[in-house]
C-alpha positions as CSV (number, residue, x, y, z in Angstrom):
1,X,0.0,0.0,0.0
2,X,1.3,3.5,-0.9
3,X,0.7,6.2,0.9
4,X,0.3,10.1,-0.7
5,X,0.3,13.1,1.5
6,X,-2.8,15.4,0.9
7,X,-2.5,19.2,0.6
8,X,-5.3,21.5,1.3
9,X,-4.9,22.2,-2.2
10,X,-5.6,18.5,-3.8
11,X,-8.6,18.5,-1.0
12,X,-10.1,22.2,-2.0
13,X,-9.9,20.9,-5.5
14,X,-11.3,17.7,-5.1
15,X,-14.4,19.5,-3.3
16,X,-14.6,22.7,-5.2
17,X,-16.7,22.0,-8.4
18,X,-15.4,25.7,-9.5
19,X,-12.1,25.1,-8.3
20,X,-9.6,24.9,-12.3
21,X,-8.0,21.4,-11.0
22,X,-11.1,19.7,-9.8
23,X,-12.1,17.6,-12.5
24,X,-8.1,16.4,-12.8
25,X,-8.5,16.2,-9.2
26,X,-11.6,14.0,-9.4
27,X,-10.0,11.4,-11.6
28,X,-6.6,11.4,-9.8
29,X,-8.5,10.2,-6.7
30,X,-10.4,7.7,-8.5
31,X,-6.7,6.6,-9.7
32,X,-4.8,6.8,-6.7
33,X,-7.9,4.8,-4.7
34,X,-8.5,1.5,-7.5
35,X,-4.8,2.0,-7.1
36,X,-5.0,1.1,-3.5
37,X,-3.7,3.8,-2.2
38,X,-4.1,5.5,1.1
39,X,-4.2,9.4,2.1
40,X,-2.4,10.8,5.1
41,X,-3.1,14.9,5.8
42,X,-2.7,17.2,8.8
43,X,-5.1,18.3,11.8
44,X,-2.9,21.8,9.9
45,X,-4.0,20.6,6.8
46,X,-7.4,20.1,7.8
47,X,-7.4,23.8,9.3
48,X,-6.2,25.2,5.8
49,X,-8.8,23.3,4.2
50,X,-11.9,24.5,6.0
51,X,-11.3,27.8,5.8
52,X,-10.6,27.5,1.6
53,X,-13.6,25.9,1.8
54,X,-15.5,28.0,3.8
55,X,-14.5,31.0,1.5
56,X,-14.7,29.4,-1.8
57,X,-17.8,27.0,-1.3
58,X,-19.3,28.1,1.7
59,X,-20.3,26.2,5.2
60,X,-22.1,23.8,4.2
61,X,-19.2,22.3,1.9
62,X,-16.7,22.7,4.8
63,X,-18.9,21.0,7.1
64,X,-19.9,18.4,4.8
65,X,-16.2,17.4,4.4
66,X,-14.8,17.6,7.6
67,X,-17.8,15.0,8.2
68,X,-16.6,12.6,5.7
69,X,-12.9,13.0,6.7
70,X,-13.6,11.5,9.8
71,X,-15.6,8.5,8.5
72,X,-12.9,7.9,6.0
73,X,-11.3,4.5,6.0
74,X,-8.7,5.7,3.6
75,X,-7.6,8.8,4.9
76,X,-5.4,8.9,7.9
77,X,-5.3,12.4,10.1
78,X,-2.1,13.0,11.4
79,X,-2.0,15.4,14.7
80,X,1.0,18.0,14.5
81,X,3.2,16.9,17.3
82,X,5.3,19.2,19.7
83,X,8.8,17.7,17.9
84,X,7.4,17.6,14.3
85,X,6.1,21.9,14.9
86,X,9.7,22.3,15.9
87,X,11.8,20.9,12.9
88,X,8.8,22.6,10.8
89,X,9.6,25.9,12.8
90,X,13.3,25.3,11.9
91,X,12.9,24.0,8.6
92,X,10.6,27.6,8.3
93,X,13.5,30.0,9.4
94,X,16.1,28.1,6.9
95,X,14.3,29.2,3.7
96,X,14.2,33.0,3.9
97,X,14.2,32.8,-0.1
98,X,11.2,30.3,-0.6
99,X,7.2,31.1,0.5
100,X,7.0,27.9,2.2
101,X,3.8,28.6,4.6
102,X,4.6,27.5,8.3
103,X,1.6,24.2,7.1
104,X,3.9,23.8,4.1
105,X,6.8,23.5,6.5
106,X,4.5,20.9,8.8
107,X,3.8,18.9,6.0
108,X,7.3,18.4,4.2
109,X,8.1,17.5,8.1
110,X,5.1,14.6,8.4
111,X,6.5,13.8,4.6
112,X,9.9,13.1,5.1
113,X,9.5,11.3,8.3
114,X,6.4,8.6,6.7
115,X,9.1,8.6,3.9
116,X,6.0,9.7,1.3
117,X,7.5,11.3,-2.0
118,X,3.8,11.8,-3.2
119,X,1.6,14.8,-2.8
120,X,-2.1,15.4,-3.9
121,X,-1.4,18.8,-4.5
122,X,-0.2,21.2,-7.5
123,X,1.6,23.2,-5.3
124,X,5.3,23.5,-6.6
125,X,6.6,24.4,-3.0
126,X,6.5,20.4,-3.0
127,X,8.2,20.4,-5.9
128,X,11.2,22.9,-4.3
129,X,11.5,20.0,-1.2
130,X,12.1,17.3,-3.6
131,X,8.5,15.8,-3.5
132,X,6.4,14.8,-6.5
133,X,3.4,16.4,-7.1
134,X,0.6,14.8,-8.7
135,X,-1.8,17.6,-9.7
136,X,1.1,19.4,-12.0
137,X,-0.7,21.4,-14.0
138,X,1.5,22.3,-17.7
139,X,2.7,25.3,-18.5
């Protein structure tokens, strides 16, 4: 079983009919899932998704998948712990030149310690870290 790292990004996408990447996103996850694979994500992931989702869908959406998250049987939630927000905080002072967000930082963390090389995202900061990203959209 492989396991891919979920951004709030790949999730917003996936549950945002408007969103540009969500019907790419739709049939990645039906890919990744007949594939057998398995999500892991952040309680700081979580938090970036709600609000996207609040903003760009509105409650009902946010609520609706926060609900479904925690029936999932395919989606782990990791909690953030003390030792994993202090590499991220470290990790987050060392790139002065990148716009890693503080979740980014969290994430490449949880990443390199599940060893997971795969995100469900299209954000290139994963990209910068060394990560495949599975939503790359061409240019």
């Amino acid at each position: 079983m492989n396991q891919v790292f979920v951004d709030s990004n790949g999730w917003i996408a996936l549950n945002s009919k408007r969103d540009y990447l969500h019907q790419k996103t739709v049939e990645a996850n039906r890919t990744r899932l007949n594939g057998g694979n398995r999500y892991l994500t952040t309680n700081f992931v979580l938090d970036e998704t709600y609000s996207g989702l609040l903003t760009k869908v509105g409650h009902f959406a946010a609520v609706d998948f926060g609900e479904r998250i925690r029936k999932s049987k395919t989606v782990r939630v990791l909690r953030i712990s003390e030792q994993i927000e202090e590499d991220a905080w470290t990790l987050f002072k060392k790139y002065s030149d990148k716009e890693f967000s503080f979740t980014d930082c969290t994430s490449f963390e949880v990443m390199q310690q599940f060893k997971i090389t795969e995100a469900f995202t299209n954000d290139h900061h994963f990209e910068q870290m060394g990560f495949q990203i599975l939503l790359k959209v061409p240019k």
